[in-house]
C-alpha positions, 0 to 999 in steps of 0.5 A: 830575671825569671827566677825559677824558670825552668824553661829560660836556662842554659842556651836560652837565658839570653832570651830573659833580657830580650822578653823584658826589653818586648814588655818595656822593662829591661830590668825588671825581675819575674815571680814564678805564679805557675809552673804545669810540671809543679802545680798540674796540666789542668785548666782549673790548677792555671786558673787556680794560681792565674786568675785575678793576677796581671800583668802575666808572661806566659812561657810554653815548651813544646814536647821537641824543645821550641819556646813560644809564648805570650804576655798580657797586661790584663788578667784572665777573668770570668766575666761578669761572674758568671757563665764560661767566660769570653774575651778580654780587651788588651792594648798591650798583649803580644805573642812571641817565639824564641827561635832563630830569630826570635820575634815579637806579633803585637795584638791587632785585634785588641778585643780578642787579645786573651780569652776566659774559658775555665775548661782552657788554660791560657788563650791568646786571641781569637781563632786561638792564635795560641790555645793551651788544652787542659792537660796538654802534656797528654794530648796534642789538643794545643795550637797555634793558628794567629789571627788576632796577632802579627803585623808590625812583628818585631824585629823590623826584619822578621818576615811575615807572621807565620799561619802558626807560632809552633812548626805544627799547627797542633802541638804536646807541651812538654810544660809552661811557665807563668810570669808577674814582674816583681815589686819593685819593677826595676831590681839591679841586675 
């Protein structure tokens, strides 16, 4: 279903229906529009091949192995043109970790569901409840501090949302993965 990806295999392709059954297609098929280890770690190779696109599903590897991530349905944009950017309203947007369990945080804030910055690669919420740096495979610069994300987390049974998505509130990415479903939405498996 993520064709390409390199992050969803072996012990952790299960988790591929699971993330399409969160963004409401349990069939849908992804196209690979990124990949930091192939395009680069920099803010301006993500918003080179990101910007403009959406919906966008967001898979990010941590140096020690733990996936996390998050999809919008709205696309990362300069506003008005001109400036460093700001935040951008979604309904739709969550986080999520694929762990033991897995679990899915909706966005309660939705006017600081994702965040433009050309200096950033993707930003999830205000706070930054998940904050990839610009070349975040040499630096620790990356965080996760949830704010605008996390209650009504999915599984009913999961516990409270966590202060953070990673084990460490600061975190190296080993490399992360964006997403945009496929046309036709709903591809036989």
């Amino acid at each position: 279903m993520f064709t390409g990806s390199l992050i969803l295999q072996h012990d952790k392709s299960a988790f591929q229906t699971l993330l399409n059954t969160w963004c409401g297609t349990p069939k849908q098929w992804w196209r690979l529009v990124f990949r930091a280890s192939t395009h680069g770690y920099s803010a301006q190779a993500f918003h080179s091949h990101c910007d403009g696109v959406a919906p966008l599903l967001v898979l990010v590897q941590l140096s020690r192995g733990e996936v996390m991530g998050g999809f919008t349905d709205v696309a990362w944009a300069r506003a008005g043109g001109a400036g460093v950017g700001g935040y951008i309203s979604s309904e739709r947007a969550f986080l999520f970790v694929l762990s033991e369990p897995p679990a899915r945080y909706p966005v309660t804030k939705k006017a600081f569901a994702i965040c433009y910055h050309p200096d950033c690669g993707p930003v999830f919420g205000a706070g930054a409840d998940l904050f990839i740096s610009s070349n975040c495979n040499a630096n620790s610069e990356s965080y996760s501090n949830l704010h605008s994300y996390g209650e009504g987390a999915l599984p009913a049974a999961a516990p409270p949302p966590p202060a953070s998505l990673s084990p460490d509130y600061n975190f190296t990415v080993r490399d992360y993965e964006v997403f945009t479903p496929n046309v036709p939405a709903a591809m036989p498996i």
